[in-house]
C-alpha positions as CSV (number, residue, x, y, z in Angstrom):
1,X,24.9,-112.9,8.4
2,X,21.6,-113.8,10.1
3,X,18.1,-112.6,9.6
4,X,16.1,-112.2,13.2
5,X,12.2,-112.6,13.5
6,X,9.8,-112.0,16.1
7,X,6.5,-113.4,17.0
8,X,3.6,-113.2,19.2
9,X,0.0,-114.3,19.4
10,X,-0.8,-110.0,20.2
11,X,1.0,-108.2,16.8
12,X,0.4,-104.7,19.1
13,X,3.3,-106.0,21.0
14,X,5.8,-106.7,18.0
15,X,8.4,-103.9,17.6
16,X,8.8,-102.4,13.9
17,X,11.6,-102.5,11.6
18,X,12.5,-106.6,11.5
19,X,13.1,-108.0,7.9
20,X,10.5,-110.6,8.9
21,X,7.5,-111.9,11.3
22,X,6.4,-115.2,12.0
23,X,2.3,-115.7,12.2
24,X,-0.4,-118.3,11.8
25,X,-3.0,-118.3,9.4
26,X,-5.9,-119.9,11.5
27,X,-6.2,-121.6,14.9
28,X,-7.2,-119.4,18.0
29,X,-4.7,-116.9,17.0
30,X,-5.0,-115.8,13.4
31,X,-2.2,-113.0,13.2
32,X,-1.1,-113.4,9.7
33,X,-3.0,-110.9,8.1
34,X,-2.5,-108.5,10.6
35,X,0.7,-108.7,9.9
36,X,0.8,-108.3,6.5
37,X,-1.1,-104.8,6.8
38,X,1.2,-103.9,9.5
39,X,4.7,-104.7,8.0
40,X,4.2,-104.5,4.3
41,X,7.7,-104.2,3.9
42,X,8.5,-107.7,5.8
43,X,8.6,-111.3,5.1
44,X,5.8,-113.1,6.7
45,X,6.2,-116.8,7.6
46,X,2.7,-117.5,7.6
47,X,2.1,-121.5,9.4
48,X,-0.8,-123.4,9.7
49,X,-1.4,-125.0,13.3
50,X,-4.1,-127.3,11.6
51,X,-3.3,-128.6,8.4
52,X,-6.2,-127.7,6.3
53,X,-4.9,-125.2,4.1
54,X,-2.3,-125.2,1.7
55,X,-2.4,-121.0,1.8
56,X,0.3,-120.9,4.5
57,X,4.1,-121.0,4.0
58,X,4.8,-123.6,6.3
59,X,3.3,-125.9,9.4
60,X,3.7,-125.9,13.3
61,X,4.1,-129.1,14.3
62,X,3.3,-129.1,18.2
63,X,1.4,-130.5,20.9
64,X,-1.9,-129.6,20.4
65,X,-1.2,-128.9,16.2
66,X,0.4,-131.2,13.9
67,X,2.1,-134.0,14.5
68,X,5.7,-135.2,12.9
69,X,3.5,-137.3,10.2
70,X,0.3,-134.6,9.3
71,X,2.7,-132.0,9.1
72,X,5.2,-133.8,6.8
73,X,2.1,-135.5,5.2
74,X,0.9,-131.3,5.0
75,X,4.2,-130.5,3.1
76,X,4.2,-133.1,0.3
77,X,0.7,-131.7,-0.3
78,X,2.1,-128.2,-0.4
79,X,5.3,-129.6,-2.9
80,X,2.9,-131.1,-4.5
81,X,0.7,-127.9,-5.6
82,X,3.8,-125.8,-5.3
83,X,7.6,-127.5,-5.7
84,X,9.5,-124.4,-5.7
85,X,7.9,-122.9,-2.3
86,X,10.2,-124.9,0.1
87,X,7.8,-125.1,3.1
88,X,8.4,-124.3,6.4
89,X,8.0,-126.6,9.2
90,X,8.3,-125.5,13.1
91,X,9.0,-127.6,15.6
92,X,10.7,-128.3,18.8
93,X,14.8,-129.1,18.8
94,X,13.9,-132.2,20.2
95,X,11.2,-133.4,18.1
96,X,13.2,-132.7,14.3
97,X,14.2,-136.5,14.5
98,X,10.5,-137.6,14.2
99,X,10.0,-134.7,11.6
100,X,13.4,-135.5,9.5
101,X,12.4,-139.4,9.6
102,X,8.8,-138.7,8.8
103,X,9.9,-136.6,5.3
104,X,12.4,-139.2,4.3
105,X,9.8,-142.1,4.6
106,X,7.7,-139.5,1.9
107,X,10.8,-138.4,-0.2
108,X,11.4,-135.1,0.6
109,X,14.3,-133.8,0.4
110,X,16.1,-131.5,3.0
111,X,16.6,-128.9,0.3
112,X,13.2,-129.1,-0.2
113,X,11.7,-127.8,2.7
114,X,13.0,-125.2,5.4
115,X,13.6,-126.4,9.1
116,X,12.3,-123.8,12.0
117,X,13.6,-125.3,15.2
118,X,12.7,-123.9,18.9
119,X,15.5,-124.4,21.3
120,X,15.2,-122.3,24.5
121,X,17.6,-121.9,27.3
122,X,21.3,-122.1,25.1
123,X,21.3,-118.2,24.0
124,X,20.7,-116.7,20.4
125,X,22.1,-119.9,18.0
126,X,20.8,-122.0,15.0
127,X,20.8,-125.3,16.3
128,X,23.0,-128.3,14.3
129,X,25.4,-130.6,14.8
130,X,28.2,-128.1,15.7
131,X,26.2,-125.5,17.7
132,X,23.6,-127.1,19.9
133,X,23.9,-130.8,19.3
134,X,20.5,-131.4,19.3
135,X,19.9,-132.2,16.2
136,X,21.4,-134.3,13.4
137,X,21.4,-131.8,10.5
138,X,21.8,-128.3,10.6
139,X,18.4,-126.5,10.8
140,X,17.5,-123.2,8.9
141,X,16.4,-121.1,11.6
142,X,15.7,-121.5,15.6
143,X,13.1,-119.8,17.7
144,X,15.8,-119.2,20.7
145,X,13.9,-117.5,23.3
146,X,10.1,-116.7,24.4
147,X,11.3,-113.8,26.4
148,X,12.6,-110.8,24.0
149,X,11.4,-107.3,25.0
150,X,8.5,-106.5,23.1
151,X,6.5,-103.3,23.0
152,X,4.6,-102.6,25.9
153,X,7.0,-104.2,28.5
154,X,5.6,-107.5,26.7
155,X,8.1,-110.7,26.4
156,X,7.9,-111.9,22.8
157,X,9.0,-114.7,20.9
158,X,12.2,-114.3,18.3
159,X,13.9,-116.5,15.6
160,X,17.2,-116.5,13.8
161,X,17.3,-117.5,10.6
162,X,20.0,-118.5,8.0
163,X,20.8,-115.5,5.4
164,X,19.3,-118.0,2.8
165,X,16.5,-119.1,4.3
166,X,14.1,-116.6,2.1
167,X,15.9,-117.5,-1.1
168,X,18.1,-120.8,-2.0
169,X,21.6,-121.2,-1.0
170,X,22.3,-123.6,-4.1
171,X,20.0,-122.1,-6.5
172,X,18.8,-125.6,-7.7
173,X,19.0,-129.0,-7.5
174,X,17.8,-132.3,-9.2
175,X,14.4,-134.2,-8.5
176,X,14.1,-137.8,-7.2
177,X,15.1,-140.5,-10.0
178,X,12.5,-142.4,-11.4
179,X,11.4,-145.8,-11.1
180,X,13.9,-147.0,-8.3
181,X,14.1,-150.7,-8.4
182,X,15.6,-153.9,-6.3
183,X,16.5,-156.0,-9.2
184,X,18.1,-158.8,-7.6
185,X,20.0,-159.6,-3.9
186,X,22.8,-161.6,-2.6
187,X,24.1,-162.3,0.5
188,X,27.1,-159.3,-0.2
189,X,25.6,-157.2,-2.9
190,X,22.5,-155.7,-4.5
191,X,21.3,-154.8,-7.9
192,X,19.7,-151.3,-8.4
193,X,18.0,-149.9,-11.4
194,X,16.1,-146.5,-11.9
195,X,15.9,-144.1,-14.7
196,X,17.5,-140.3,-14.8
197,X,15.1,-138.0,-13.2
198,X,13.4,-135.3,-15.0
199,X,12.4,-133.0,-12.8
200,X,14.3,-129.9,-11.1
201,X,14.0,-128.3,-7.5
202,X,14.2,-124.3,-8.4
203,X,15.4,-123.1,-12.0
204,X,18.8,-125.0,-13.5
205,X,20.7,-122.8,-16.4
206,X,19.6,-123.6,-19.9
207,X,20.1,-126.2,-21.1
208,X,20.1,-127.9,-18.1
209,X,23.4,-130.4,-17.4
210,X,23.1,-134.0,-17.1
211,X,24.3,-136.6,-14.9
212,X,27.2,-138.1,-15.0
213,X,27.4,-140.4,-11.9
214,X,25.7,-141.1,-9.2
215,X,25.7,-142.6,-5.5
216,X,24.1,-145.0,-4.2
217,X,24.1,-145.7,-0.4
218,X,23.7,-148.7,1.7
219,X,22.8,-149.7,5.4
220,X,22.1,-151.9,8.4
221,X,18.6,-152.1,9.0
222,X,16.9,-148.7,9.7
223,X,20.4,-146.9,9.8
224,X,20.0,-144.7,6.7
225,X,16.8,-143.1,7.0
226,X,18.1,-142.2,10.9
227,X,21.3,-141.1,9.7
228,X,20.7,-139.6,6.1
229,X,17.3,-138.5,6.3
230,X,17.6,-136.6,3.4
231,X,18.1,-139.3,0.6
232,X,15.3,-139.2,-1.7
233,X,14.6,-142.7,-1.9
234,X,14.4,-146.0,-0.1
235,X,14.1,-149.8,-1.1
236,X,13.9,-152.6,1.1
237,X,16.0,-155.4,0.2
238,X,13.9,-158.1,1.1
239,X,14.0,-161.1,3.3
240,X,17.8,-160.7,3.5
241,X,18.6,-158.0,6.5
242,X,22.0,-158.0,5.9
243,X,21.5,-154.9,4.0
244,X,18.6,-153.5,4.9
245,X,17.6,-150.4,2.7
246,X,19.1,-148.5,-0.3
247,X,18.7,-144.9,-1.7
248,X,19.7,-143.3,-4.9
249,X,20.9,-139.9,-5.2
250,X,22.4,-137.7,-8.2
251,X,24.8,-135.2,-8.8
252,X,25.0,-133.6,-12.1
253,X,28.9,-133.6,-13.1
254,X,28.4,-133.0,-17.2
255,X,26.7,-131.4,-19.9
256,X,24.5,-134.2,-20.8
257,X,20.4,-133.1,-21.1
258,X,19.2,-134.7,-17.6
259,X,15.5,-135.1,-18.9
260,X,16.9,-138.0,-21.3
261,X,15.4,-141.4,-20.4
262,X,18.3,-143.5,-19.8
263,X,17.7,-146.4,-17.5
264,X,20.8,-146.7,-15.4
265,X,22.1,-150.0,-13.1
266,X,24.1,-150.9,-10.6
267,X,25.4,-153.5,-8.6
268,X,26.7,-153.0,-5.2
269,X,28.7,-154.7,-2.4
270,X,27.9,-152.9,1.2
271,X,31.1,-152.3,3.3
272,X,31.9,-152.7,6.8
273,X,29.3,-154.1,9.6
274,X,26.3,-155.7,7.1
């Protein structure tokens, strides 16, 4: 089950009775609060096309607005003063790989944020890896077409969203660990150390489990961060290339508290092509 939204820059032309609306809070075309008094009943994706404001719900990153960097630079500001409001970043199919690459370099996680793609020309979809192709994770909504019949013989704009994509689809999740650290290098392995995190994305049951293992991946150069842009964490391992970066993730898998402050290490020997 999807969830379909309209936009345009003229509210008098968007139809009633859609669960949601997308708007803008400033710019030349300020329609959010229109919106609000015309659809009380509706979710409004309110985005900012500047970046000054952290009283919006999400960012358009676009020629002319935001770039990849300000607008993920605009939602660790908005984590930041809100971690629970999963911000909403728009942008085209095509540019997501500059927008995934520029939250990974600030640590955000995919979970943490909420992906609004625009892909015209390929009919009413969500673009991903097994839809569209254009992208290399699946995104949580895409503004298909600029050409939906509107009200007064107008063309407007219209998303699809996931059914999620107002709520969360795991409920919660851990935050970063703390304190990731290259403790020593070798020509085949690397030495790790970083301390459980203490910090949650949403609200975990009470009390909250612990962490029983963890994963720790490894790459060739800039591999990860294009290929798993959603790891928390990266550390360079130093003059040796062999194995360029590592990232640190967890997965809780036991009833231990997760805020305890065990310091955890690990040594490991990369796989494959190095």
């Amino acid at each position: 089950m999807t969830i379909a939204m309209p936009d345009s820059i003229y509210p008098q032309n968007l139809p009633p009775g859609y669960p949601a609306y997308l708007g803008y809070v400033d710019g030349r075309w300020p329609t959010a609060p229109v919106l609000h008094s015309k659809f009380p009943g509706a979710h409004i994706v309110a985005l900012t096309v500047i970046g000054n404001t952290l009283d919006a719900d999400g960012c358009d990153i676009e020629p002319q607005d935001l770039s990849p960097a300000s607008g993920a630079a605009w939602a660790a500001r908005k984590l930041g003063a809100a971690p629970a409001s999963r911000p909403v970043l728009y942008a085209s199919a095509s540019t997501m790989g500059s927008v995934l690459g520029e939250l990974a370099a600030r640590s955000i996680h995919r979970a943490s944020v909420r992906l609004l793609s625009a892909h015209y020309g390929a009919g009413e979809h969500i673009c991903g890896p097994a839809t569209c192709g254009l992208v290399s994770v699946p995104m949580d909504g895409t503004q298909w077409t600029n050409a939906y019949p509107g009200l007064n013989g107008s063309r407007i704009d219209m998303s699809v969203l996931i059914d999620g994509f107002f709520g969360t689809t795991s409920g919660w999740a851990f935050g970063e660990v703390r304190g990731l650290q290259v403790v020593n290098t070798g020509p085949h392995s690397v030495k790790l150390s970083w301390s459980a995190p203490n910090t949650f994305i949403g609200t975990p049951p009470q009390p909250p489990p612990g962490i029983a293992s963890y994963e720790i991946a490894i790459s060739a150069g800039p591999e990860l961060t294009t290929n798993i842009p959603s790891y928390p964490r990266y550390k360079g391992k130093g003059p040796i290339q062999r194995c360029g970066r590592a990232a640190a993730s967890s997965r809780a898998r036991s009833t231990r508290r997760a805020s305890a402050p065990s310091r955890r290490t690990a040594t490991t020997r990369p796989r494959g092509r190095r």
